[in-house]
C-alpha positions in Angstrom: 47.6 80.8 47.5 46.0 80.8 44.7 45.5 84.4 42.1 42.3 85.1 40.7 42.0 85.1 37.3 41.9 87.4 34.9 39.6 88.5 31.7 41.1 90.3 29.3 39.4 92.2 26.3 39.6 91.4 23.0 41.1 93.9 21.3 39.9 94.4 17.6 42.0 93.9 15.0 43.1 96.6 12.5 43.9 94.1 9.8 40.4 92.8 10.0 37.9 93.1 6.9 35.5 96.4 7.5 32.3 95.1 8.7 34.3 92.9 11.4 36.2 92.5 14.4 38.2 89.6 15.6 35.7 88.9 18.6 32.4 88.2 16.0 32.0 85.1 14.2 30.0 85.5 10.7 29.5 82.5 8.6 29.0 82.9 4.8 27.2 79.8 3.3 26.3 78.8 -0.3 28.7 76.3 -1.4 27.4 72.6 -1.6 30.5 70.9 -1.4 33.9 71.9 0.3 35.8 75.0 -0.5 38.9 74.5 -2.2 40.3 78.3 -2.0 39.5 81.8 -0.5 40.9 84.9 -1.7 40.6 88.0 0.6 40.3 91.7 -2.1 43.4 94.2 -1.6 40.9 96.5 0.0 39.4 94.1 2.4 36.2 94.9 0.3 34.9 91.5 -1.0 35.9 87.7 -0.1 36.0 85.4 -2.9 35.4 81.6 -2.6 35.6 78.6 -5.0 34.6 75.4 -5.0 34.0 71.8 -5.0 30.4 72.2 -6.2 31.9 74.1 -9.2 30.7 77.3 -8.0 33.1 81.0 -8.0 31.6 82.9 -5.0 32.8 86.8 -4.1 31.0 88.3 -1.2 30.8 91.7 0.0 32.9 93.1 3.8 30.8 96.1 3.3 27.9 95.1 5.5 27.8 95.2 9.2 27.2 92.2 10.9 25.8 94.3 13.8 23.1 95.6 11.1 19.3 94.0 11.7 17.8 91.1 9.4 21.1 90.7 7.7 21.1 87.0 5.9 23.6 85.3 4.3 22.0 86.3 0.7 22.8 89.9 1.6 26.6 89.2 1.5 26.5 87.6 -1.8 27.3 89.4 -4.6 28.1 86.5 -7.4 27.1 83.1 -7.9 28.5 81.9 -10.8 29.0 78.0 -11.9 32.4 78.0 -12.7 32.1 76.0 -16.3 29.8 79.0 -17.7 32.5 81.4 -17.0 35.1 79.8 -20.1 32.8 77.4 -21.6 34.9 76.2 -24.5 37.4 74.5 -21.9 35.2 72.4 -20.0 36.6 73.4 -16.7 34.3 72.4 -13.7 36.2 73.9 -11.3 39.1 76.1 -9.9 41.9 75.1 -7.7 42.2 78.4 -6.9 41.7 82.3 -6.8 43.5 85.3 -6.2 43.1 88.7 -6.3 45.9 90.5 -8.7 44.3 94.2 -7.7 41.5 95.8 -6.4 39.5 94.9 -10.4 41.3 91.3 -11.7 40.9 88.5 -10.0 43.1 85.2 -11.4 41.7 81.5 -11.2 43.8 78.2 -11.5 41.7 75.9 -13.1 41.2 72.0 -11.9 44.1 71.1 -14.2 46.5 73.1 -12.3 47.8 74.6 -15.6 45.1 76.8 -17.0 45.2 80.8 -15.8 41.8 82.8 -16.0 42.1 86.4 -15.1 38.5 87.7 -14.8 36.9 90.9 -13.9 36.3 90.8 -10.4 32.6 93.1 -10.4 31.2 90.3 -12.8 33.7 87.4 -12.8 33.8 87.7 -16.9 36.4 85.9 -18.4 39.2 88.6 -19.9 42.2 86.1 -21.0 42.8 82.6 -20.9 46.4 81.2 -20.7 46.5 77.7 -21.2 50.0 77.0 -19.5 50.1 73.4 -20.8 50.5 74.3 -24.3 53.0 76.7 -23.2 54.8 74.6 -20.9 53.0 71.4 -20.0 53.8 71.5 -16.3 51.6 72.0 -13.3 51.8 76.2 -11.5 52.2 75.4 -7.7 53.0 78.6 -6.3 52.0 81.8 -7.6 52.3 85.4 -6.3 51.0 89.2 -7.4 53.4 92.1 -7.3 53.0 95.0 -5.0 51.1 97.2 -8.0 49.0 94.3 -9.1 50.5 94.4 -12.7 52.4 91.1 -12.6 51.5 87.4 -11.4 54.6 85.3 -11.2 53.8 81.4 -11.5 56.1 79.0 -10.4 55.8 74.9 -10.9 56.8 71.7 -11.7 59.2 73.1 -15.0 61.5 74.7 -12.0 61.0 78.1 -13.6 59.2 81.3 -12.2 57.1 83.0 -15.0 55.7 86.4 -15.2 52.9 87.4 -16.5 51.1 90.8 -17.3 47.9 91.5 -15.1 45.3 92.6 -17.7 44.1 96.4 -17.8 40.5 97.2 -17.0 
């Protein structure tokens, strides 16, 4: 005997960015290489991409992908090459990207031991720590604390550092 099947309902998501469900697919596009990283706000507010192609993208989760004539373009809210953001260190691109809080954003640059906090509305450079002066060893793991004031580092020099999340 056999049981008829059964179709279940998605059910959507509360942990999904506003703007989406889990059931709806949405594509953002712009990057002409592969993406190396993508960093999701505290606020489910803005998605932030870098990479290959040099290229820091963030985004908006505002708009609703059930709104008319929405194009990819809509979404974007920066588009900046990555080497104009610190140009005195000849980065070409980042590794990676994290959000520390809902206003700083931190990027680990191609060397894997450079730190750039940026404001997250403009993606302007605030501090540079060049961690291989400091230390010399490559940051593998890193992590923000609940408030967003710290961003522990840890690496190849087996020690976890701390750091202080710059102020806006």
């Amino acid at each position: 005997m056999q049981v008829p099947s059964q179709t279940t309902k998605k059910k959507e998501s509360a942990h999904a960015p506003v703007g989406f469900s889990t059931n709806k697919h949405l594509e953002l596009k712009g990057h002409s290489k592969g993406i190396n990283w993508v960093s999701l706000s505290p606020l489910d507010e803005k998605i932030t991409s870098v990479g290959l192609d040099g290229t820091l993208k963030i985004f908006s989760c505002k708009l609703r992908s059930t709104e008319m004539n929405i194009k990819d373009s809509d979404y974007l809210l920066i588009d900046k090459k990555v080497d104009r953001i610190v140009p005195d260190l000849n980065i070409q691109q980042f590794k990676r990207i994290l959000y520390c809080n809902k206003d700083v954003l931190v990027a680990l640059a191609e060397d894997e031991k450079t730190l750039i906090f940026m404001d997250g509305k403009n993606a302007k450079a605030l501090t540079v720590i060049q961690n291989s002066t400091l230390y010399g060893a490559k940051i593998t793991s890193w992590a923000v604390s609940a408030d967003g004031k710290y961003l522990f580092t840890g690496g190849e020099d087996n020690v976890i550092h701390m750091w202080s999340v710059p102020v806006i």
